[in-house]
C-alpha positions as CSV (number, residue, x, y, z in Angstrom):
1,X,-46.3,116.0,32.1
2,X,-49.4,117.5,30.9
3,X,-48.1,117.2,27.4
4,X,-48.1,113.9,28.3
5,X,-51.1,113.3,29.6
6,X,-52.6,115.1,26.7
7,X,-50.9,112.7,24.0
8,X,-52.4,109.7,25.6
9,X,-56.1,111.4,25.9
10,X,-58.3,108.8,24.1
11,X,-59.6,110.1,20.7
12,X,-63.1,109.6,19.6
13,X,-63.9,107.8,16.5
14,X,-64.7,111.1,14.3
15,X,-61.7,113.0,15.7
16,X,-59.5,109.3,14.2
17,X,-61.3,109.9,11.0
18,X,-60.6,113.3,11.1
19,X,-57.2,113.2,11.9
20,X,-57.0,111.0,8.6
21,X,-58.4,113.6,6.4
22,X,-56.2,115.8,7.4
23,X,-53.4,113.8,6.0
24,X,-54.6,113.1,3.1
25,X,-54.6,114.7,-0.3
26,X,-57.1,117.1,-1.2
27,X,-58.3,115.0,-3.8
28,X,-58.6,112.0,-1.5
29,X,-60.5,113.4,1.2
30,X,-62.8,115.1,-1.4
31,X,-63.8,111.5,-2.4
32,X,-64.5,110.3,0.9
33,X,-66.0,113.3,1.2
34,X,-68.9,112.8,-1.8
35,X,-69.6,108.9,-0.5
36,X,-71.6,110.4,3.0
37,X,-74.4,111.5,4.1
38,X,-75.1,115.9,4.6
39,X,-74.9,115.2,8.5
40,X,-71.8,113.3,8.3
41,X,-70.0,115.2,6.1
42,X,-71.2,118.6,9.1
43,X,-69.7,116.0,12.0
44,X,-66.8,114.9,10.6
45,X,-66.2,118.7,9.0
46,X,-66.3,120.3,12.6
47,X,-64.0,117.3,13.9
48,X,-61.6,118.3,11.8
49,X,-61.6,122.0,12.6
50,X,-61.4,120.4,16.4
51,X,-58.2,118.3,15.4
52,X,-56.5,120.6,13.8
53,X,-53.8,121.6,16.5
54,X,-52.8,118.0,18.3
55,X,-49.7,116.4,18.9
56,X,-47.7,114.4,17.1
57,X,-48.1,111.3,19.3
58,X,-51.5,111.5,18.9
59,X,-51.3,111.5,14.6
60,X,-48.7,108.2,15.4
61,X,-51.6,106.5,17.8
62,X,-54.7,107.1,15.1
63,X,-52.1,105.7,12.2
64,X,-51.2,102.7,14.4
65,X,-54.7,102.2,15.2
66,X,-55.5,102.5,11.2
67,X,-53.1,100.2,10.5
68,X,-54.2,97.8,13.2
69,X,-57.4,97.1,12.0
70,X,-57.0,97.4,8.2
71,X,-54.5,94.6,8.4
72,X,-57.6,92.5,10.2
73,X,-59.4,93.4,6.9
74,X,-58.5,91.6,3.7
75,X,-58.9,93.2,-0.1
76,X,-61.4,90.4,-1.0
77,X,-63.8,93.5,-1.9
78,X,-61.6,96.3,-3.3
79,X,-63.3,96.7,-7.1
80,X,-65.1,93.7,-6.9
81,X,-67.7,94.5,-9.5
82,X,-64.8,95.1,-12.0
83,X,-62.9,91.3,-10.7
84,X,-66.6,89.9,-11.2
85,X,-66.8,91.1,-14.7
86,X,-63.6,90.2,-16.0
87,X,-64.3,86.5,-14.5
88,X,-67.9,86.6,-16.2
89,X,-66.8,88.0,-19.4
90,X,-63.8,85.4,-19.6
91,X,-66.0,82.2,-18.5
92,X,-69.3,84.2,-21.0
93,X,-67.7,86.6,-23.2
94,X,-68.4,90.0,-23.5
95,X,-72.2,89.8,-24.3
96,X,-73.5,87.2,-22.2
97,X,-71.5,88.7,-19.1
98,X,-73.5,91.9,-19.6
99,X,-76.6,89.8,-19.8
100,X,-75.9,88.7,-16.5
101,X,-74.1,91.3,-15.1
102,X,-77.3,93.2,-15.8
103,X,-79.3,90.9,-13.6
104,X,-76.9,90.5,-10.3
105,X,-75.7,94.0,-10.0
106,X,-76.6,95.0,-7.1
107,X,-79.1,98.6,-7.2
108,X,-77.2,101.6,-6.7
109,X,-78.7,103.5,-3.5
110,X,-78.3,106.9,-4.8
111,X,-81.6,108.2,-5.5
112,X,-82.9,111.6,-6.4
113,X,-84.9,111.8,-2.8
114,X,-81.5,111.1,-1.9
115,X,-80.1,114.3,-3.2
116,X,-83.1,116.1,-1.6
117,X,-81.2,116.2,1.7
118,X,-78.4,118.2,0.6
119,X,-80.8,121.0,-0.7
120,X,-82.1,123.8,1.3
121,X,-85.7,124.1,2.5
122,X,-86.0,127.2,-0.2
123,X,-85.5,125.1,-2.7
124,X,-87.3,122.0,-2.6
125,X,-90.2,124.2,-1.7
126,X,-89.4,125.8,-5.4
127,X,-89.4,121.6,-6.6
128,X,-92.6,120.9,-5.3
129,X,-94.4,124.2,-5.0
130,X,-96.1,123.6,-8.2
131,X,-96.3,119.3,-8.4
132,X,-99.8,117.6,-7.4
133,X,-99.9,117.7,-3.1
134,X,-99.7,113.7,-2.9
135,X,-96.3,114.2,-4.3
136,X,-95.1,117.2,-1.7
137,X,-97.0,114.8,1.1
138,X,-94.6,111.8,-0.3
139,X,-91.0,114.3,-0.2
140,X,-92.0,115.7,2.9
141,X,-92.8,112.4,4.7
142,X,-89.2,111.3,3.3
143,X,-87.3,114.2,4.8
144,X,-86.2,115.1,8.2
145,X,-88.9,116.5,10.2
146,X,-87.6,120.2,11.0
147,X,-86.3,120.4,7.4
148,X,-89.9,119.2,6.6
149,X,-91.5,122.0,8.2
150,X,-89.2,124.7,7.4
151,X,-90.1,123.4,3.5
152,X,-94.2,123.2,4.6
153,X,-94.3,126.7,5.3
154,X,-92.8,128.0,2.7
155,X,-95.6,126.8,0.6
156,X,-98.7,128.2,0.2
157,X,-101.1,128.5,3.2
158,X,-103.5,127.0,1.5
159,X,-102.3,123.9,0.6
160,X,-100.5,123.1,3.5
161,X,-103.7,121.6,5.6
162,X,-104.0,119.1,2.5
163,X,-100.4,118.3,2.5
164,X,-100.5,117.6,6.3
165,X,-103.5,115.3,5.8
166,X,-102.0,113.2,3.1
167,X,-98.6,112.8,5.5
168,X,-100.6,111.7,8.2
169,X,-103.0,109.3,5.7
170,X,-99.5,107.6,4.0
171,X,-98.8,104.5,4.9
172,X,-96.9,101.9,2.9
173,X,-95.3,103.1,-0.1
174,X,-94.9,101.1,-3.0
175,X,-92.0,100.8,-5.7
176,X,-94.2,102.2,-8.0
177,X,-95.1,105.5,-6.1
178,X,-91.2,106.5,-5.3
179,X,-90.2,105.7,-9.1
180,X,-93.0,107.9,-10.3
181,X,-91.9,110.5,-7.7
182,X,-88.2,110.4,-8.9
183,X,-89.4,110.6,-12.8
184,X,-91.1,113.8,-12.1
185,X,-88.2,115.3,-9.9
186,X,-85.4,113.8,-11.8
187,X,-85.5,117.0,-14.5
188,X,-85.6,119.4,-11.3
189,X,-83.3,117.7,-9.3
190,X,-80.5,117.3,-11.9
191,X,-80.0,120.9,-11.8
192,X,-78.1,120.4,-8.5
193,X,-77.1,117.0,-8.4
194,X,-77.0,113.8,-10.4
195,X,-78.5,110.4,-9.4
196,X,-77.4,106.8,-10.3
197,X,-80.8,106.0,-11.1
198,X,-82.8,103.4,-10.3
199,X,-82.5,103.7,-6.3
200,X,-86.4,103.6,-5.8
201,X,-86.1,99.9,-5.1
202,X,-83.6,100.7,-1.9
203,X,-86.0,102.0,-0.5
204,X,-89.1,101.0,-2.4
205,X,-92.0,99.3,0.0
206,X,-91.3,101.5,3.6
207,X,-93.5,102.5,6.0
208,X,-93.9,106.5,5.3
209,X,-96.1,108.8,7.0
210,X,-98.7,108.5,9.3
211,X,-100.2,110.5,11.9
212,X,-96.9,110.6,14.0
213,X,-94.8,111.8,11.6
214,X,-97.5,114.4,10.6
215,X,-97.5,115.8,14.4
216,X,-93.5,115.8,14.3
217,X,-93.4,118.1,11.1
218,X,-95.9,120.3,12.5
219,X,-94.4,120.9,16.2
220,X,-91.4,122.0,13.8
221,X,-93.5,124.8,12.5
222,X,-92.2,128.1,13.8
223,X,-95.7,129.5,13.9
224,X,-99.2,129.1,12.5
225,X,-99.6,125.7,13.9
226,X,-103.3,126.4,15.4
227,X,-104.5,128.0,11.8
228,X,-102.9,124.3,9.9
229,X,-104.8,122.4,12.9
230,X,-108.3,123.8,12.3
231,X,-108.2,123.8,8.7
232,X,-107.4,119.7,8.8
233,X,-110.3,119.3,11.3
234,X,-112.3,120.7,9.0
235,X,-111.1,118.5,6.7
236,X,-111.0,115.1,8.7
237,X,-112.1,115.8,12.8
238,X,-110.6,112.3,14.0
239,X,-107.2,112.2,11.9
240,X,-106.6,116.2,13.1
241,X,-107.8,114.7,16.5
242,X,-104.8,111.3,16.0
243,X,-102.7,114.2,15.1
244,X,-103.1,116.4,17.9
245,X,-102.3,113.2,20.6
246,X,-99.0,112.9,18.8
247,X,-98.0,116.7,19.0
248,X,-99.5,117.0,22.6
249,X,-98.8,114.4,25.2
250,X,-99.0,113.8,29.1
251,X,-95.2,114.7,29.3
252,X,-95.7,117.8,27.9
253,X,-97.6,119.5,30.8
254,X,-94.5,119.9,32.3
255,X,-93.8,122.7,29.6
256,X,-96.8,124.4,31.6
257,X,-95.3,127.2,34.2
258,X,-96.9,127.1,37.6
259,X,-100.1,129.4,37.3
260,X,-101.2,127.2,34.2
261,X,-100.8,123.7,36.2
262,X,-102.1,124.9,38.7
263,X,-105.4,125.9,36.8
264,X,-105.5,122.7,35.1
265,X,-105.1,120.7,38.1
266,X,-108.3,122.6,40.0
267,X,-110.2,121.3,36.9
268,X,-109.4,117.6,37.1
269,X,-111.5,115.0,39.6
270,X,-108.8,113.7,42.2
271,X,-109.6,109.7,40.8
272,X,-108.5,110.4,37.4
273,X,-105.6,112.6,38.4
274,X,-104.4,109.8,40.9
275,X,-104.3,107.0,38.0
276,X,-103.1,109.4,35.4
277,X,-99.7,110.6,37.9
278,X,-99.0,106.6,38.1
279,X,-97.5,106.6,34.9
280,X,-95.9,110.1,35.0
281,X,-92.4,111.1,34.9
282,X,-91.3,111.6,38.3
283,X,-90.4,115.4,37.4
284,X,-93.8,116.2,36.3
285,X,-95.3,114.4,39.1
286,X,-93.5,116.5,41.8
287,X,-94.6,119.7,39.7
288,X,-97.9,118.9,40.1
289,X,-98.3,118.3,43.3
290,X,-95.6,121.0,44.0
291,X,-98.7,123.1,42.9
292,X,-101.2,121.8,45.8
293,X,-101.5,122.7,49.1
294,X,-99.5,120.0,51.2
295,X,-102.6,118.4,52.6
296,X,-103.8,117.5,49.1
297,X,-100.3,116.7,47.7
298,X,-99.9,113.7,50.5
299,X,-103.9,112.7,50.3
300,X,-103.1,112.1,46.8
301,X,-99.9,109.7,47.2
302,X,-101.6,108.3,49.7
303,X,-104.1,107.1,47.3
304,X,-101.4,106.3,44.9
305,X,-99.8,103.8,47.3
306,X,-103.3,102.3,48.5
307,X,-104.0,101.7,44.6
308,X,-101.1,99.7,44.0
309,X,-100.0,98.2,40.7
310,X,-102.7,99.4,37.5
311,X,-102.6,98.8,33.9
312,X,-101.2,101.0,31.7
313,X,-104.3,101.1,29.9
314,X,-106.2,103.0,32.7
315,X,-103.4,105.2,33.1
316,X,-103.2,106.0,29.6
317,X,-106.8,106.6,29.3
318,X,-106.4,109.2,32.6
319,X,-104.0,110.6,30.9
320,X,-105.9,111.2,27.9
321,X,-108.9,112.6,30.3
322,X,-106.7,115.0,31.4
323,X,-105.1,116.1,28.2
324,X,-108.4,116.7,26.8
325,X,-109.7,119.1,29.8
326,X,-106.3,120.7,29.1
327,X,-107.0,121.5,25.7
328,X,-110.5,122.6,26.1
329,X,-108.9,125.3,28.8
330,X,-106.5,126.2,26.3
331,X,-109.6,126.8,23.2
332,X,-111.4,128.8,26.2
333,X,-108.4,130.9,26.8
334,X,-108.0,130.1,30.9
335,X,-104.5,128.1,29.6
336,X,-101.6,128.6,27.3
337,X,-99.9,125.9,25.7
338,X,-97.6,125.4,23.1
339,X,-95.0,127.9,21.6
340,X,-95.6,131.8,21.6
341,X,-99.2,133.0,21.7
342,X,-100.6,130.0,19.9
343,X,-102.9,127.6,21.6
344,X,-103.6,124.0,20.9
C-alpha cells in the first residue's frame, strides 16, 4: 500500500522535467541543458539528483502527462526560420530572401551581459577591474544583487564609493550604452563563452540602477558597508542619504534585540511613535511595546484606537522620524545596527 500511495504522489513540475532528462540521451539533455538560464540549469540539476530513485509508475505518469500535452501542441514552429527561408528564397531567390531575411529575423537574446551570469564574482571583477567605473556601475546594475556585491568588493576600495554612486545615479539605459558595453567586453568575455551578437537591443532601453538597487548591492556586502557609506556622502550627502532609506527601513528595527529597542524607544516622543506603529507589521509592533512597561504599552493603543484611520503619508513620515533618531543613536554608539560591529 505504501508503494502505492507513493506512485500516485503528485510530482512537481521540475521533478517531470527531470524525470525526462533522465531518459534521455546524454547528448539530448546536454542541449536542453545550454538553452537555460545558470539558476535553472542549478534547479533542475538538483531535481534530478532528487528523482533519481522513483518508481516506475511514476516514469509512466510524467510520459503520459508529456504526451498529453505535446499532442495539444502542433509543429507549426519546429525550424521555422529555416521553413521561412526556403519559402522566401523560392518566392525571392536566394539574394533577395537574404535581403529580407536580414530585416525580419527576429534578434537573438544571447548577449555577452548574458554570459556574465555564468561567471564567478572573481572573474568579472578581473573583466572590469581595469574598464572606466561607468562601465563596472552599468555590469553591476545588470547582475544579481548578492553576485553584485561579492564582485564590488573584490575591486579596489577605492573605487567602490564611485561605482556605488553611478548605480544609484543610472537610470534608463539606452541601446547605445549596452552595445558600447558589449564591444568592450566582447574580447574578454569570448574567453569563456561565445555570444550571438547583437542582443543589446533585447534588452536595450530598461530601467537600470537607481538608488534602490544601489542599497540592495550594498546590504550584500559582507563587511565594510559603513566605510563605502561615508565615502559616498562625501561624495553626494542626499543620494548616500536616498541610499541609506533603501538599505535601512521601519521593518528592519525588528532586527534590533531587546536592550537596543528598548533604548530607541525611550528616545522617541509618544505622538510620533503612535502614528509611526499604525503602519507597522504586527510583529514589530508587539516587540515594541513588549519593551514598555504595561501601563505605557496599553496608553499607547489606546491612542492608536482613538486616532483612527491616518494617511499613510503621516505614518511614513513617523516612520522616517524614528529611523532617523535611530541612526543618529547608532553614529553616537548607544545602538547597534546592521551586521557585525558595523553601524549604520
Amino acid at each position: 500500500m505504501a508503494d502505492d500511495n507513493e506512485s500516485r504522489k503528485e510530482l512537481s513540475g521540475t521533478q517531470s522535467a527531470a524525470i525526462l532528462m533522465m531518459l534521455m540521451s546524454k547528448e539530448e539533455a546536454a542541449s536542453i541543458l545550454s538553452r537555460l538560464d545558470p539558476d535553472e540549469v542549478q534547479r533542475l540539476g538538483e531535481a534530478m539528483f532528487a528523482v533519481s530513485d522513483i518508481s516506475q509508475q511514476q516514469i509512466e505518469t510524467v510520459l503520459d502527462n508529456f504526451t498529453t500535452r505535446a499532442r495539444a501542441r502542433t509543429t507549426l514552429g519546429f525550424d521555422a526560420d529555416k521553413q521561412i527561408r526556403s519559402i522566401m528564397e523560392l518566392a525571392l531567390g536566394e539574394e533577395r530572401a537574404e535581403n529580407v531575411m536580414a530585416r525580419i529575423t527576429p534578434v537573438a537574446h544571447t548577449t555577452v551581459l548574458d554570459t556574465l551570469k555564468w561567471m564567478d564574482a572573481r572573474t568579472i571583477a578581473t573583466l572590469i577591474e581595469n574598464e572606466h567605473p561607468q562601465i563596472a556601475a552599468l555590469v553591476l546594475a545588470c547582475l544579481d544583487p548578492v553576485v553584485a556585491a561579492d564582485v564590488l568588493e573584490q575591486l579596489d576600495d577605492a573605487l567602490q564609493p564611485d561605482i556605488i554612486y553611478r548605480i544609484a545615479t543610472l537610470d534608463t539605459v539606452s541601446v547605445e550604452a549596452l552595445e558600447e558595453l558589449e564591444r568592450l567586453l566582447l574580447g574578454q568575455v569570448s574567453r569563456v563563452g561565445s555570444t550571438n551578437g547583437g542582443g543589446a537591443n533585447a534588452i536595450g532601453g530598461a530601467h537600470r540602477g537607481g538608488a534602490a538597487e544601489a542599497a540592495q548591492i550594498v546590504n550584500n556586502m559582507s563587511d565594510g558597508e559603513q566605510r563605502l557609506m561615508k565615502a559616498v556622502s562625501k561624495m553626494d550627502k542626499s543620494l548616500a542619504r536616498a541610499i541609506e532609506d533603501e538599505m535601512f527601513v521601519f521593518d528592519d528595527l525588528n532586527d534590533l534585540d531587546d536592550r537596543n529597542l528598548g533604548t530607541l524607544l525611550r528616545a522617541i516622543d509618544n505622538d510620533i511613535l503612535v502614528v509611526a506603529l499604525k503602519g507597522a507589521q504586527e510583529e514589530l509592533k508587539s516587540r515594541m511595546l513588549g519593551c514598555m512597561s504595561k501601563r505605557a504599552a496599553e496608553a499607547i493603543e489606546d491612542e492608536m484606537a482613538e486616532r483612527g484611520p491616518m494617511r499613510i503619508s503621516e505614518v511614513q513620515d513617523a516612520q522616517k522620524q524614528i529611523l532617523n533618531i535611530a541612526r543618529k543613536l547608532a553614529e553616537s554608539g548607544t545602538i547597534m545596527l546592521g551586521k557585525g560591529d558595523d553601524y549604520v
